[in-house]
N, C-alpha and C positions, 0 to 999 in steps of 0.2 A: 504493500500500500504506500507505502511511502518511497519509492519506485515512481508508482506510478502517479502521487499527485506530489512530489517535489517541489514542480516550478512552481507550482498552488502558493505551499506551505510557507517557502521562502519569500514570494511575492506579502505575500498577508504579514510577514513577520518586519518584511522592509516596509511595509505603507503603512504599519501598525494597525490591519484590521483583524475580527477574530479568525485565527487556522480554524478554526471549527463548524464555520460556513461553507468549506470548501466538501463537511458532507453531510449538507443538508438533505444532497438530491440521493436518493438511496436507487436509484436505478443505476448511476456509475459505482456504486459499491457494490452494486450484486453482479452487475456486468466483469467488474477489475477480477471479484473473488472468481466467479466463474472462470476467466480465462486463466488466473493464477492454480483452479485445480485439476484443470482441463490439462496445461500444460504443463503439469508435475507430477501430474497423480493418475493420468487420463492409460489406462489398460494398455501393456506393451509399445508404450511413450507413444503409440499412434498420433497424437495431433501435435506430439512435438516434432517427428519425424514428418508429417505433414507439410510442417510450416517448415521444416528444414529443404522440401522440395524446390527445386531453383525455380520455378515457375511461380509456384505461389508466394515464396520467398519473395520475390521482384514487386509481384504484388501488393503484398503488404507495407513493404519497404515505402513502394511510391504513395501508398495509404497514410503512414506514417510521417513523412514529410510532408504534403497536404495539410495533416494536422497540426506539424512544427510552425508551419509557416502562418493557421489559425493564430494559433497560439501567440506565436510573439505579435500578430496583430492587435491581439485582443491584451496582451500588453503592454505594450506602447500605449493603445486606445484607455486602458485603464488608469496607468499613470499619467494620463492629460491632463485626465479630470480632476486630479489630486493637484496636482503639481506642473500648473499650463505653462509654465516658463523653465521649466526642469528639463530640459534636453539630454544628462548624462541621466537623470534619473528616468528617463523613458526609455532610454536605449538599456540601460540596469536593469529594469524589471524587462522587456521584452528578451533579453538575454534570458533571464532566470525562469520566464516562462518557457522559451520555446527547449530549453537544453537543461531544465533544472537539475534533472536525475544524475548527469555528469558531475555534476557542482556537488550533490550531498552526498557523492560513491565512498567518498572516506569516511565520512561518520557514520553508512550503512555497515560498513565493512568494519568499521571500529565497535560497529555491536557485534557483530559476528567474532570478533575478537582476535582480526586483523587488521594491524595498525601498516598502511603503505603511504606514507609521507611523500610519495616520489610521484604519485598520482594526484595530487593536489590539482583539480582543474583550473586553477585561477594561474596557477606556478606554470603551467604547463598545457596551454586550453588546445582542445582537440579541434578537426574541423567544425564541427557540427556547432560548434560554441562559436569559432572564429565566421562561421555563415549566419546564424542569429546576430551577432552582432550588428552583420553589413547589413542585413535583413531591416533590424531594426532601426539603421541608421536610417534606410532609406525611407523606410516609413514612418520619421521623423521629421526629413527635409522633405518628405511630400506632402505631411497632414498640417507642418507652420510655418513653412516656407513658399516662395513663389519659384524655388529652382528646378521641381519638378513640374512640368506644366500637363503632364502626361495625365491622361483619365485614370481614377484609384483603382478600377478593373483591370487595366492594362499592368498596372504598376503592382498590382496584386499577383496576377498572371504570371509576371517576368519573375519575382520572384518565385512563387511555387514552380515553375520550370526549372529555377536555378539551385534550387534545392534537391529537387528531383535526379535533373542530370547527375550531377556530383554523387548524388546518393547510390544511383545505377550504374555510373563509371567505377564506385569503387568495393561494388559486387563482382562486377563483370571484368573489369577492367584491372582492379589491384592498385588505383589510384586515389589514395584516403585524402591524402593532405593535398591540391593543385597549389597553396601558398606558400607553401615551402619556398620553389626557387624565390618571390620573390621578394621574404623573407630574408631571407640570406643576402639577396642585393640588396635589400635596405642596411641590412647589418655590415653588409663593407661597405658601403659609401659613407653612411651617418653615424655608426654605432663601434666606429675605430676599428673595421676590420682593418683594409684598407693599410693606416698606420700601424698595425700590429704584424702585419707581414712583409711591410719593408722593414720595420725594426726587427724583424726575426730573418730576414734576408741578408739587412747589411749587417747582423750580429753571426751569423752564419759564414758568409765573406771572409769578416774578419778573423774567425775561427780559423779559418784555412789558411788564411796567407800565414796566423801565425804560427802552423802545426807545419809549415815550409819552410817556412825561415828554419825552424830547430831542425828540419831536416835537412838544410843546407850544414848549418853550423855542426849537425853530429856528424856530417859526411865529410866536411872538413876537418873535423878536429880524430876521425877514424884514418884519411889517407897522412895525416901530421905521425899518429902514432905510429903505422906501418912503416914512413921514411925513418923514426928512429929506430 
């Protein structure tokens, strides 16, 4: 359960309203338990083997981002109305809606009684959190700003497409992260690569010239000995 309403939880805990609205509606709690005993418990893991079918797999997948991409709408849309002039805190909670369950894997895992500090999502954010974010940025500069001039359907559309692809390339494809490369260029131009590998170059350089020189100087001072 806490899995599956994370973003909820977290949301309600940053706007300060009650976690305990989030279940009111007992039709998504009979829904969540059912598919949690269906997919644990369900005779000869049949619906887990199911859903592990690459067909229905893709399915669900593109199902599932459909509803990422809800989601962080409906939080952006949420935090407006709290907080109309709050820009990081709209893109904040539409993060924590559409990607929450990444965000609170350590403290599930810390009941379980696995502590992995090295998965920390905020230290280390996965795609899914780094596409919420863009997600949420844009529908941020489209719902209070005039730089999107594009219809909110359309701009609704491009993102759920852009969720989808990514999500489908990196089933089929083996493609998790596409911001990596340019990631990495941002990190040598701004973030001192850049200056850390010429200083590791002309440190390297001068390694050599001086592991030369001593090889001149022992090869002279071996043919000195030989002449004596």
């Amino acid at each position: 359960m806490m899995s599956i309403f994370a973003g909820g939880i977290l949301a309600c805990l940053l706007l300060g309203e009650p976690v305990l609205s989030l279940f009111k509606t007992h039709d998504q709690i009979v829904l969540a338990t059912v598919v949690w005993y269906l997919i644990f418990y369900s005779p000869f893991d049949v619906i887990y083997k199911v859903c592990k079918f690459l067909p229905v797999k893709l399915v669900m997948a593109t199902l599932k981002e459909v509803i990422r991409c809800k989601k962080v709408h409906d939080g952006v849309a949420h935090a407006a109305k709290i907080y109309p002039n709050g820009y990081v805190v709209m893109v904040a909670v539409g993060v924590i809606k559409g990607n929450g369950a990444a965000i609170t894997k350590v403290f599930e895992r810390l009941l379980r009684g696995i502590w992995t500090p090295s998965s920390i999502e905020v230290m280390q954010p996965s795609f899914p959190t780094k596409a919420c974010a863009i997600a949420a940025l844009i529908f941020v500069l489209e719902k209070k700003t005039d730089l999107i001039s594009a219809p909110h359907s359309l701009v609704y559309f491009g993102i759920v497409i852009f969720f989808v692809y990514f999500k489908l390339s990196a089933i089929l494809l083996g493609i998790h992260d596409p911001f990596v490369p340019f990631e990495n260029l941002f990190c040598a131009i701004f973030m001192g690569g850049v200056w850390d590998a010429l200083s590791r170059a002309i440190a390297g350089s001068k390694t050599g010239d001086a592991a030369k020189t001593d090889g001149v100087k022992n090869g002279k001072g071996d043919v000195a000995k030989k002449k004596d």
